[in-house]
N, C-alpha and C positions, 0 to 999 in steps of 0.2 A: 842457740845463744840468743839472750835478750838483754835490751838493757832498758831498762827503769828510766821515765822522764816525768816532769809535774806532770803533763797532760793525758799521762795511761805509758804503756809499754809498747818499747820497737822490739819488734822481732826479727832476727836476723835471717836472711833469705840463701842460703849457702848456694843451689844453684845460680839464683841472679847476682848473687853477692852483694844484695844490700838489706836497707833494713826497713820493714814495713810497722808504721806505727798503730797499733789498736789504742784508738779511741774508746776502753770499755768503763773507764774512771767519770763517775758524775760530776764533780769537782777539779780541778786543779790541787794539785797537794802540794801549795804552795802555802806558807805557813801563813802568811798573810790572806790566803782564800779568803774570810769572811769577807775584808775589806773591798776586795777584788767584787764579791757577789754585792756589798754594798753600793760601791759607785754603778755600778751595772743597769739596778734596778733607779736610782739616783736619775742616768740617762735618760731609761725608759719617759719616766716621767715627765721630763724634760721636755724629749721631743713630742710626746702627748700633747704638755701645753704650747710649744709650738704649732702644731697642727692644729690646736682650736684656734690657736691667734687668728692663723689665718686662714681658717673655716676650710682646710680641705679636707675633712672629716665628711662634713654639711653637704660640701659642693660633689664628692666621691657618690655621696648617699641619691643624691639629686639627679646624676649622671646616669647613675644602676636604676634609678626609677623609669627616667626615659627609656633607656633601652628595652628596659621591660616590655614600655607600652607599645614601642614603636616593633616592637620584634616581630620579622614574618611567623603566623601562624604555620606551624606544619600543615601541607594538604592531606585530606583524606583519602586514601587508596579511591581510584577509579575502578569502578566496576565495569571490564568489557565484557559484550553478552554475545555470544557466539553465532550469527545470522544460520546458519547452518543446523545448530543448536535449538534454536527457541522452540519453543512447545505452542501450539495451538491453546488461546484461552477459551476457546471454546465458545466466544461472542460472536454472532455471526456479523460481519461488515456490509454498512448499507452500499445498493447497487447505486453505485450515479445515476442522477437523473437524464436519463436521453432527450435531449430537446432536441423539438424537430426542426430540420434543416428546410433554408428556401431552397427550392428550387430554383435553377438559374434560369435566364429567358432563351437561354439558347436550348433547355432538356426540355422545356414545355414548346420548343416551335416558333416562339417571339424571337423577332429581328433583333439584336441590338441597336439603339439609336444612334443615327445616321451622327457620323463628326463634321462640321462645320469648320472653315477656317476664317477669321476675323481679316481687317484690315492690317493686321500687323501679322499674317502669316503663324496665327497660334490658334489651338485649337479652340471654338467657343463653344463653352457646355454650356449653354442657354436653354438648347433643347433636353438635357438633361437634369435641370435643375429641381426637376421636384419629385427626381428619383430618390434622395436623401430627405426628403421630408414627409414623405408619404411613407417610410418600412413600414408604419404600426399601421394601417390599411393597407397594403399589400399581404402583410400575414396574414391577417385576417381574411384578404379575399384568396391568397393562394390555400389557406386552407381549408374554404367553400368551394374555387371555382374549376372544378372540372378542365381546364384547358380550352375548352372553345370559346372561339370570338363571334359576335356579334356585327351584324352590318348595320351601318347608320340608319336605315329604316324601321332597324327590331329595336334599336338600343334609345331612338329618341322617339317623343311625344306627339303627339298629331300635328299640336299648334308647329310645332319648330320643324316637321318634314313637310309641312305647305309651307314656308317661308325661306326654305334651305335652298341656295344656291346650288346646283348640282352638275361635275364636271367627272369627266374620264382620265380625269391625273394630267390634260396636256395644254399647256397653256400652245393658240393658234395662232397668235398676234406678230407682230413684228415691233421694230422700234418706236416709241412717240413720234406719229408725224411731224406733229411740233417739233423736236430733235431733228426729223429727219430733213425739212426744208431747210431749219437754223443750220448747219452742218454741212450739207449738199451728201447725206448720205445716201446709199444705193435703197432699190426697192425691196431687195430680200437678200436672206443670207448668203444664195449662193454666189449672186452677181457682188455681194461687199465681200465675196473672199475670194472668187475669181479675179477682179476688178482691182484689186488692190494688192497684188502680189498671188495670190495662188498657192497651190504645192500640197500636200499631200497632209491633212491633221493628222495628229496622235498626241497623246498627253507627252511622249518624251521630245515632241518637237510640238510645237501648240502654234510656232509660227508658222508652218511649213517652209521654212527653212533648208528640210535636207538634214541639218544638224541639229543633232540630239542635244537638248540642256539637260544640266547637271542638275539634280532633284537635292533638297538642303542647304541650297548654296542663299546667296544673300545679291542683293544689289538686282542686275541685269536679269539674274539667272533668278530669281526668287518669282514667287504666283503673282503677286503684287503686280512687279516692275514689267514681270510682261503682258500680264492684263491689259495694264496703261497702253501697251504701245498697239493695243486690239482695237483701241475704239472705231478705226473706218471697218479695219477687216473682218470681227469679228466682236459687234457689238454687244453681244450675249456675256461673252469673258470680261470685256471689260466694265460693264454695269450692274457686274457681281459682286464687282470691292470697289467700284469708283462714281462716284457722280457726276454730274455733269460738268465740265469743266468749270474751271469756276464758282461753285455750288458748295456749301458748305455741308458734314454730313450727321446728320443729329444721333445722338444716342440718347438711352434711355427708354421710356415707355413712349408708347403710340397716342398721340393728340385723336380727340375725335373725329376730325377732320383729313387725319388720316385714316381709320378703319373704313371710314366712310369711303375714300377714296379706292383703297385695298379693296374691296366688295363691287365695285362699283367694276374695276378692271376685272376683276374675279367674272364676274355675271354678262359683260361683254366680250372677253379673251379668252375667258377657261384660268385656269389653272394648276401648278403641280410639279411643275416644270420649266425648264427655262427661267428660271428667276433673273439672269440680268434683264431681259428684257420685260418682265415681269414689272423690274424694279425702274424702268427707263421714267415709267407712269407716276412714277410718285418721288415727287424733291425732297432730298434730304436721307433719304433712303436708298439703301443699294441691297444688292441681288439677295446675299446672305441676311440679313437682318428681313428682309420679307420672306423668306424659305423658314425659318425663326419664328418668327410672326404668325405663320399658316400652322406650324406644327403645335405651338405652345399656347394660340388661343384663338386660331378659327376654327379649326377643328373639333376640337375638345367641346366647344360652346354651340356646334351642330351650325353654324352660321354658312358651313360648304359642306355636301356630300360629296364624299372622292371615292372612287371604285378603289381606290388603290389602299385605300383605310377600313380595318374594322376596330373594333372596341375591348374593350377588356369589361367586365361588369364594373368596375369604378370610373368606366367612361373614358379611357386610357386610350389614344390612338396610335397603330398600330400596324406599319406597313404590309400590307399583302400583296400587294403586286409585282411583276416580274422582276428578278432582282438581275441586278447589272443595269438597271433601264434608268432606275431614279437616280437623281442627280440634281445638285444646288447649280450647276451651270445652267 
């Protein structure tokens, strides 16, 4: 069952019991159709020139261009290449170059150089200062020299071993007289440490004391602070980091009238050793700054022979004597 409508035919649906309309008519069959299809196309127009009024024709076209440009590209497949997979090309790969390694001073038999402690209880690398400035001569000689040292005799020149001061590493002397009248100090070390307390040294008790100081610590307990309280007892420690009382203590380089003086105690006392006392001999200076002083350019300059030094062939001096023995005290 169907029934005829202008816009095509319903067909009736007997199971759902209604009726479904085909749309298969091009036209309306409505007797007025042409009119119908006139106004139609009439609108079209219409709203055409509407959309050019107001240019969203233009502005559509303008919007489609940006998108255009601005569109992500598709990315290209990545090619993963399977480590397992890859084929030998066949180039042979250049060997690394092996540069050669220093040797350290500890696999050639050289001491490390001796640590220093300043007036402020930190390490001073003084005596190591021209370990960084010298690599490009040191390669050069560890790659000539054989490992053996040199005694002051083989390594310097005639003129400079007839004018060299020459000691056994131990300074003999005792405190500046001068100091010792100014002061009412004792005549030798053992009477200023009997004489003035007494007791038993060791570096963990330095007073003799009995009791053990805490090493790290600050104030009391620090190298400094009990230096200071050495000066009747054990004038050696305390002339290592302090000066005369009341004495101001210079830093920087050595006046000529100090080296002068340094050589001078040098060729009457010996030295190597014992640097506070060492250092009692020269104002303005203390123990560590002349232990400094010996290592980084009397030595070096042949102006002392020390049994306890030999040479490296760039002239480099180099402790060889019995170890546990040397000491900035």
């Amino acid at each position: 069952m169907s029934t005829l409508t202008p816009y095509g035919k319903d067909q009736y649906n007997k199971r759902r019991g209604t009726f479904t309309r085909v749309t298969n008519l091009p036209l309306p069959l409505y007797s007025n159709a042409p009119m119908i299809e006139e106004q139609r196309l009439k609108n079209i127009e219409r709203n055409k020139q509407l959309l050019a009024d107001f240019g969203i024709d233009k502005a559509r076209e303008e919007v489609a261009e940006v998108h255009a440009e601005s569109a992500t590209p598709t990315p290209s497949a990545v090619k993963v290449r399977n480590a397992t997979k890859a084929k030998s090309s066949g180039v042979k790969r250049k060997q690394p170059i092996e540069r050669k390694q220093r040797k350290s001073s500890r696999l050639r038999g050289i001491e490390a150089p001796s640590i220093e402690v300043n007036d402020n209880d930190q390490v001073d690398n003084s005596n190591m200062q021209d370990d960084n400035d010298n690599e490009d001569e040191e390669d050069v000689e560890g790659a000539l020299w054989d490992g053996k040292l040199l005694a002051a005799d083989a390594y310097f020149d005639k003129e400079i071993r007839g004018n060299a001061v020459r000691t056994d590493g131990k300074f003999k002397g005792w405190v500046n007289p001068e100091l010792i009248k100014k002061y009412q100090l004792e005549e030798s070390a053992q009477d200023a440490w009997e004489k003035n307390g007494g007791g038993k040294f060791s570096y963990k008790d330095p007073l003799g004391t009995g009791i053990k100081t805490k090493t790290g610590g600050n104030g009391r307990n620090s190298a400094r602070a009990i230096a200071q309280m050495m000066f009747k007892k054990n004038p050696n420690m305390y002339f290592y980091r302090h000066n005369e009382p009341g004495v101001e203590q210079w830093t920087g380089d050595w006046t000529e009238e100090e080296k002068d003086l340094f050589m001078k105690v040098a060729q009457e006392h010996g030295c190597g050793d014992k640097w506070g006392l060492f250092a009692s001999y020269i104002p303005h200076r203390v123990g560590y700054q002349c232990s400094n002083h010996y290592r980084s350019t009397i030595l070096p300059s042949g102006l002392v022979f020390d049994d306890n030094y030999e040479y490296t062939p760039s002239g480099k001096p180099i402790y060889v004597g019995p170890h546990g023995i040397r000491s900035g005290n």
